[in-house]
C-alpha positions in Angstrom: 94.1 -59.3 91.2 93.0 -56.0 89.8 94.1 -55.0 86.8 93.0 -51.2 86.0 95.3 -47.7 85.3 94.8 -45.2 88.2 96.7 -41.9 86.7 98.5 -41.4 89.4 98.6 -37.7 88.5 94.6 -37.2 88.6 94.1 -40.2 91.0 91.2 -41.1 88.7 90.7 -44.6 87.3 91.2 -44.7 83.5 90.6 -48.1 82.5 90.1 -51.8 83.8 90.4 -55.3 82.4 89.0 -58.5 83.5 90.7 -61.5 84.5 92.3 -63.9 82.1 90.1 -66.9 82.2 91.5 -70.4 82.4 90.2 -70.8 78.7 92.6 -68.1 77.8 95.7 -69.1 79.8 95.3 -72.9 77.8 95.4 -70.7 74.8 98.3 -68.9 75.0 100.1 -71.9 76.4 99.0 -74.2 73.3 99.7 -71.0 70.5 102.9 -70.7 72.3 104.3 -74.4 72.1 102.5 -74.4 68.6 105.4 -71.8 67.6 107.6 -72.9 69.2 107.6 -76.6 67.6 107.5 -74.9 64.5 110.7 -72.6 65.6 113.0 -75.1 68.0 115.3 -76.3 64.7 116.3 -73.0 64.4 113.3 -71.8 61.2 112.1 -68.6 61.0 115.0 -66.7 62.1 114.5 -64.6 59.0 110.9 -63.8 59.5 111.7 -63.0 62.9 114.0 -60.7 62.2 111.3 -58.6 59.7 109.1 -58.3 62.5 111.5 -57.0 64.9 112.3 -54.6 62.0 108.8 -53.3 61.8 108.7 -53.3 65.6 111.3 -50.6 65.8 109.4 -48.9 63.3 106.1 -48.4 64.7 107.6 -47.9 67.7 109.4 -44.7 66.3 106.5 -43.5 64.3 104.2 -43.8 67.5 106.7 -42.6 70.0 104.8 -39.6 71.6 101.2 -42.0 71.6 102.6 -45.0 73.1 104.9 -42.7 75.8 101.5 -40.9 76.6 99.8 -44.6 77.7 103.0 -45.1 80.1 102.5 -41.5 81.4 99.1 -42.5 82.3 99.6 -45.5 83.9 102.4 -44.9 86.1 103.4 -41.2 85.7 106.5 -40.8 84.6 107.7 -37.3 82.8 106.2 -37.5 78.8 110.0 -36.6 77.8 111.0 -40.1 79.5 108.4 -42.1 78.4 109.7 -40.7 75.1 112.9 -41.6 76.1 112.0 -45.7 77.0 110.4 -45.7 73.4 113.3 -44.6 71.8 115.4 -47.2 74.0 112.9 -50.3 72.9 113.6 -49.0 69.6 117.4 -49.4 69.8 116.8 -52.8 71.2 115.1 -53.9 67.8 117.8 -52.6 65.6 120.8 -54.3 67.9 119.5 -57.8 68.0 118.3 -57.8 64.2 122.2 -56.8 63.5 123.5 -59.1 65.6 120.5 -62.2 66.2 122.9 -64.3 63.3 126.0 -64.0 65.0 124.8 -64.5 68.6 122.7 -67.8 67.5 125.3 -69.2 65.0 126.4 -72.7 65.4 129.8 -72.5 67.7 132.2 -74.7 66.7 135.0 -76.8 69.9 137.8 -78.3 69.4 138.7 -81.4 70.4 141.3 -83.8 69.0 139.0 -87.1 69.1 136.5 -85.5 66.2 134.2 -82.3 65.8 131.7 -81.2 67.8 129.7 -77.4 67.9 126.6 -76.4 69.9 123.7 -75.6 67.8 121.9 -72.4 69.9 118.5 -73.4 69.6 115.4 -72.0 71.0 113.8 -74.2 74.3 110.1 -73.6 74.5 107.9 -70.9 75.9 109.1 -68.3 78.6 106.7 -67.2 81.3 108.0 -63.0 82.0 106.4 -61.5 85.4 107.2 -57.8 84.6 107.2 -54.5 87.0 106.0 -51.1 86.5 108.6 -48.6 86.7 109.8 -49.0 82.7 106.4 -50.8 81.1 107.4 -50.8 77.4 111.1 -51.3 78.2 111.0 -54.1 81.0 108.9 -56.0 78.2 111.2 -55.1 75.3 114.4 -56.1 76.9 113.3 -59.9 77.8 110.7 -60.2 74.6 112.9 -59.2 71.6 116.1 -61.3 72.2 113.9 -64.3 73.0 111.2 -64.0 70.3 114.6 -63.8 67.8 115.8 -66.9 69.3 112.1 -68.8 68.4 110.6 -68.7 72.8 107.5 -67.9 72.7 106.2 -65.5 76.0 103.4 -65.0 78.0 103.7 -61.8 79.9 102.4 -61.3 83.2 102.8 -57.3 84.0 102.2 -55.2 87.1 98.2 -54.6 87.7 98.6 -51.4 87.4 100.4 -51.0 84.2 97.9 -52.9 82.2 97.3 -50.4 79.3 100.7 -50.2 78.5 101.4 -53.8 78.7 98.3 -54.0 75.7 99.4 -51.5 74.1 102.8 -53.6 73.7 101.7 -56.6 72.7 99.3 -55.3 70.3 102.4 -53.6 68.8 104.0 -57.0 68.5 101.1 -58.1 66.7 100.9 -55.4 64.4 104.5 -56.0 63.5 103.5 -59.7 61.9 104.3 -61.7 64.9 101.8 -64.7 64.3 99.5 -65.6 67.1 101.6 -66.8 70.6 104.7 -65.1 70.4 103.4 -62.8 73.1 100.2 -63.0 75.0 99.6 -60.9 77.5 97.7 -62.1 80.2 95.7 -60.6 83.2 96.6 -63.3 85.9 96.8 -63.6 89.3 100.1 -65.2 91.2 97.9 -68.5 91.4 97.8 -68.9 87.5 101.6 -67.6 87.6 102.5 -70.6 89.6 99.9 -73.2 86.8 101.6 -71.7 84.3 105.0 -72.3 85.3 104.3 -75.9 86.4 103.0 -76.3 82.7 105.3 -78.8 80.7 105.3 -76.7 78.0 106.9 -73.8 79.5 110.8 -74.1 79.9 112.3 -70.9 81.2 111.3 -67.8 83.5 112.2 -64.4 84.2 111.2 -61.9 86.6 112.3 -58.3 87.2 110.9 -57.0 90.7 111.1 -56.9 94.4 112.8 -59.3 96.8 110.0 -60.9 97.2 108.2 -61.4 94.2 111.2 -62.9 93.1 111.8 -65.6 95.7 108.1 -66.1 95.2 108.6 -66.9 91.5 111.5 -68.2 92.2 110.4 -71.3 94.4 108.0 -72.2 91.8 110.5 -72.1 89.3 112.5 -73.8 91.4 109.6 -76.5 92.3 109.1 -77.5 88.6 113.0 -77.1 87.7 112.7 -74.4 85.7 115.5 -72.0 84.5 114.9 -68.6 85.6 116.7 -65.6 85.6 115.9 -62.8 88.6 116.2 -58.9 88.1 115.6 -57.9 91.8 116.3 -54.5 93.6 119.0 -52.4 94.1 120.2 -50.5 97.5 123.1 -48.5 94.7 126.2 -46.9 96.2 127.3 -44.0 94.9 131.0 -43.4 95.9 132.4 -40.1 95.5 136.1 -40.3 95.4 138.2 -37.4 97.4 139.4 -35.6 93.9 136.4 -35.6 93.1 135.2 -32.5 91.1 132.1 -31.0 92.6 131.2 -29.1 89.7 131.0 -32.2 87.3 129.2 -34.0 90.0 126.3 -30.9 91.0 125.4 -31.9 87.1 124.9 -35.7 87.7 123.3 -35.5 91.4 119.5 -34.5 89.8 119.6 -37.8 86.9 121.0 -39.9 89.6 118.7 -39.9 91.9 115.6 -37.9 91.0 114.6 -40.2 87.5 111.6 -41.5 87.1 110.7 -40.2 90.4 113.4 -42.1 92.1 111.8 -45.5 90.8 114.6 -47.5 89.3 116.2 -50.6 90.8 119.6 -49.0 89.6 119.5 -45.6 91.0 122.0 -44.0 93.1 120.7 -44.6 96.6 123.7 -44.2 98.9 125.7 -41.8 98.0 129.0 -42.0 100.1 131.2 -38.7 100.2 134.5 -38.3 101.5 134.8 -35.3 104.4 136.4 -33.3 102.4 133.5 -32.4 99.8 130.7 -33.5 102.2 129.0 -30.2 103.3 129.7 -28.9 99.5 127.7 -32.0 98.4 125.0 -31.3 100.4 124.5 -28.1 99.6 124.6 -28.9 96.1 122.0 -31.3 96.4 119.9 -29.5 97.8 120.0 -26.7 95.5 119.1 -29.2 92.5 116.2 -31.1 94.6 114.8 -27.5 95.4 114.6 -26.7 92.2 112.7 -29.1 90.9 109.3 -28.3 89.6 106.3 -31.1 90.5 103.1 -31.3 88.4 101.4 -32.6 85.7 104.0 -35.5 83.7 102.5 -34.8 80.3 103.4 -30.9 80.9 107.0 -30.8 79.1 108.1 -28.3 82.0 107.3 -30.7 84.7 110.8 -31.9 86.2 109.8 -34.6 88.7 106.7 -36.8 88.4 104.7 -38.1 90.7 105.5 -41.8 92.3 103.2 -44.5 90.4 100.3 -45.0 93.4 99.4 -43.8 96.4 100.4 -47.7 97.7 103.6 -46.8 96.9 104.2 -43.2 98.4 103.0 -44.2 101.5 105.6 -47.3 102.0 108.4 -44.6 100.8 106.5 -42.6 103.8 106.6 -45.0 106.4 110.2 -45.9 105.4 111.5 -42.2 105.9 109.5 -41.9 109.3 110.9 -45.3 110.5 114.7 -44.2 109.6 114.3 -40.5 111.3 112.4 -42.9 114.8 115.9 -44.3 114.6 118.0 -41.9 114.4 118.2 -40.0 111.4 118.3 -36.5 110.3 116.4 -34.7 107.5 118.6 -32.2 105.7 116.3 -31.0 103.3 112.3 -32.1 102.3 110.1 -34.6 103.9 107.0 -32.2 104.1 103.2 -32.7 102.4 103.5 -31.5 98.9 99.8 -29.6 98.0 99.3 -30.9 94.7 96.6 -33.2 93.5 98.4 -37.0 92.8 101.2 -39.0 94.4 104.1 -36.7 95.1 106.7 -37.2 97.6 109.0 -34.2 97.9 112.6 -35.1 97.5 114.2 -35.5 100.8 117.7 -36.0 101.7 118.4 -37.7 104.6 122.0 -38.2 106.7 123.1 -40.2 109.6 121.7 -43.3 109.3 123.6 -45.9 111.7 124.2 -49.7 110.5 122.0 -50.2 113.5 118.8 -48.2 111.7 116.0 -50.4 110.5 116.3 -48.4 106.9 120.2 -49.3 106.7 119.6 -52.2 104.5 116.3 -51.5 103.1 116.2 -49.8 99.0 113.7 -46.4 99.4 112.0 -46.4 96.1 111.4 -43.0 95.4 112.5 -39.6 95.7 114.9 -40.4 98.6 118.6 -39.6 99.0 120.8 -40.9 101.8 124.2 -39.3 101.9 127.2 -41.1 104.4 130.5 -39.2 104.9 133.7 -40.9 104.9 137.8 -40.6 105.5 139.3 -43.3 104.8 138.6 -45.3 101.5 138.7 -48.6 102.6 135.8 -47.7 105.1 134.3 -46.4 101.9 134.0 -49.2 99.7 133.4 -51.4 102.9 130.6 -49.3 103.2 129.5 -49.7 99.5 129.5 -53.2 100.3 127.6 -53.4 103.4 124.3 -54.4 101.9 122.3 -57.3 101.0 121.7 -56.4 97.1 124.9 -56.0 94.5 122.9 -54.2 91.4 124.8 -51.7 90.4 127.3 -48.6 91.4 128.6 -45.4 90.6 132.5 -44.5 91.2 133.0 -40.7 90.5 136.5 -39.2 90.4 138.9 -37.9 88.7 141.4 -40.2 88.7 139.8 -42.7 86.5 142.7 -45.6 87.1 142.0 -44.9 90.8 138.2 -45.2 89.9 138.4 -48.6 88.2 140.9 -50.0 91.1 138.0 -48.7 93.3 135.3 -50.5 91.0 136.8 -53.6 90.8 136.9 -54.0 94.8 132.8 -53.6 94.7 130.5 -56.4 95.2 128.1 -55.2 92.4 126.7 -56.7 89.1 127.4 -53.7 87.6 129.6 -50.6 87.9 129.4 -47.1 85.9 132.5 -44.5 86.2 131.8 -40.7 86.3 128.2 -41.4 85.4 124.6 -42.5 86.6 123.1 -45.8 85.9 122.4 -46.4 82.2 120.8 -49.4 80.2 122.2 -49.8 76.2 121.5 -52.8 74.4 125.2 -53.9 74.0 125.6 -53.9 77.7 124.4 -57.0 79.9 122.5 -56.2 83.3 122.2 -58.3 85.9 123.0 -58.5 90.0 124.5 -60.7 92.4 123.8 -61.5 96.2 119.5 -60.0 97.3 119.9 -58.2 93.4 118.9 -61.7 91.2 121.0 -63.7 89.0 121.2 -63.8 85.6 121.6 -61.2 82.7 119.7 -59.4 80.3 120.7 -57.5 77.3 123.7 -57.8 75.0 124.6 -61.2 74.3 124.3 -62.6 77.3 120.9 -61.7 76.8 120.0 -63.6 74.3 121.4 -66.7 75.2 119.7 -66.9 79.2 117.1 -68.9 77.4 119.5 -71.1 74.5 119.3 -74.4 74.4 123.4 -74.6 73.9 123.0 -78.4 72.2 126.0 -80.2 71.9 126.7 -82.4 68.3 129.9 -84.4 68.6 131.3 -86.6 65.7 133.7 -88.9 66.7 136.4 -89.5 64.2 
């Protein structure tokens, strides 16, 4: 597997790293369990919590450098790389507040004596990490578990390499001692060794369907706990009293953010009859308007897509659903600029019977349904094989949560986009994964919740 940054802006290759050798992978693995013998009784929780400290530091005073690697590597806007800094940031200072009262002893009753569960840490954690948020895919699994005292190795996307580096060596920076995050340049083989290895108790994967089912048989082979972030096919259900106004403001963020290229963007957005030509219109006014060019130019509104790899799946993906059926309301033509842009398209009338119906477009895509009755809206919100996350937008907000609680999702956000906070958990259900990151449930994927009972 290659590991080497391709700005997908200039096309040109930046940078390229060799192979972790098996020499290297025995390493990590034996500074890992080193730690995390050191750690598993619950020591160190103090220390750990400096270094966090001084992560959010450096990560504040470097914000602008280290957003400028991620630009590079897979090209999204230098305002929000910025942004994902400043979100890794707020990571550190949330589980430093709140590390002693997530991992405090938790006390049961029971009339036949005492018991509690210790939350103690349960040995290394192997992370296979994606591309589309390289600092803050890292930062969301790394911090709560390094507070806990689980070690990680980190396998990242090939083509993110720098930034993955450049985190680590952060991490290091910050006083973390030798194994409490090694990066490694592996390929799926040593993935699957690694996981096998006794020493390594937990994994956790945020990707596509089917590098998770990949990781997740190996998991499964070894009996490993493992927690799956997978992708997203997001509905985005307009409600009938809807206000088109608010709505023209969210439609750009919702869709068009890092290129399109987040497992919990709005994807489907389902419209009643009644605002469905306005919609459209207004979409297309804001995806016309965007300006494509150079990320690390602050008046650059939409980046390109990470690789060329990439933009030509989201290609044959739009082509396949228009063979079937579909029509293009606005985009789908060559942009003539140098890098990997895919001109925002919206596309309508795609049948349950189209090939694309089911399928997430990772990119620049929108795919707009109409709708008159609601319950055929929210069945429609529901007829997919992923359950990320959703968007209910009205203005009857008790309406909106009646209509949020009927959707098979992991996650539901009302009168907004997606969002990611530290205090709130994330995770899907069904094709989407299992598990949750973030907030306390965060924390605690990885526990060992160890039961002491004293009979009386």
């Amino acid at each position: 597997m290659a590991y080497k940054t391709t700005n997908p802006y200039t096309n040109e290759v930046e940078k390229e790293y060799t192979q972790s050798s098996p020499q290297e992978v025995e390493q990590a693995l034996a500074a890992g369990h080193k730690l995390y013998q050191q750690w598993r009784s619950g020591a160190g929780l103090a220390e750990r919590k400096t270094v966090i400290t001084k992560l959010g530091q450096l990560l504040r005073e470097r914000r602008t450098a280290l957003a400028e690697i991620m630009t590079r590597d897979m090209g999204k806007l230098i305002g929000e790389a910025e942004g994902e800094v400043d979100l890794c940031a707020s990571f550190c200072d949330y589980y430093v507040q709140k590390a002693d009262e997530f991992l405090a002893p938790e006390p049961i009753y029971t009339p036949t004596g005492n018991a509690y569960v210790l939350k103690q840490a349960s040995g290394i954690i192997m992370a296979v990490e994606p591309w589309n948020f390289p600092f803050y895919q890292i930062a969301r699994v790394f911090i709560p578990n390094f507070l806990v005292g689980n070690p990680m190795i980190l396998k990242d996307a090939s083509n993110c390499p720098t930034s993955a580096q450049a985190f680590a060596d952060l991490v290091a920076e910050a006083g973390a001692p030798t194994g409490s995050l090694t990066n490694l340049f592996v390929d799926y083989d040593q993935v699957g060794e690694i996981i096998a290895d006794k020493r390594v108790q937990g994994v956790c994967l945020t990707g596509s369907e089917r590098g998770g089912k990949a990781v997740a048989t190996e998991a499964a082979k070894n009996l490993k706990k493992n927690t799956m972030e997978l992708g997203g096919n997001d509905a985005f259900l307009v409600l009938p009293d809807a206000d088109i106004d608010k709505l023209a403001k969210i439609i750009p963020a919702a869709r068009l953010y890092n290129a399109g290229q987040v497992c919990t963007s709005s994807k489907r957005f389902i419209v009643p009859d009644n605002l469905y030509d306005e919609f459209l219109s207004r979409a297309k006014e804001a995806f016309a308007n965007v300006k494509m060019g150079d990320p690390l130019d602050r008046t650059t509104t939409l980046a390109p897509m990470n690789s060329q790899r990439a933009k030509e799946k989201l290609q044959k993906q739009v082509d396949l659903a228009i063979e079937n059926g579909a029509h293009v309301y606005y985009g789908n033509q060559p942009v003539d600029l140098p890098g990997q842009f895919f001109m925002p398209t919206i596309l309508t009338d795609i049948s349950k019977d189209n090939p694309v119906f089911d399928q997430e477009l990772f990119g620049p895509v929108m795919v707009v349904y109409k709708y008159h009755d609601l319950d055929e809206a929210i069945a429609l919100a529901n007829d997919s094989s992923f359950g990320l996350g959703n968007t209910v937008f009205g203005e009857d907000v008790q309406k909106a949560r009646q209509v949020a609680a009927k959707i098979e999702a992991g996650m539901t956000w009302i009168n907004a986009g997606w969002a990611s906070l530290p205090e709130l958990p994330f995770g899907g259900i069904k094709h989407s994964g299992y598990g949750r990151e973030l907030a306390k449930q965060g924390i605690l994927s990885f526990v060992n919740e160890h039961l002491v009972y004293e009979a009386e």
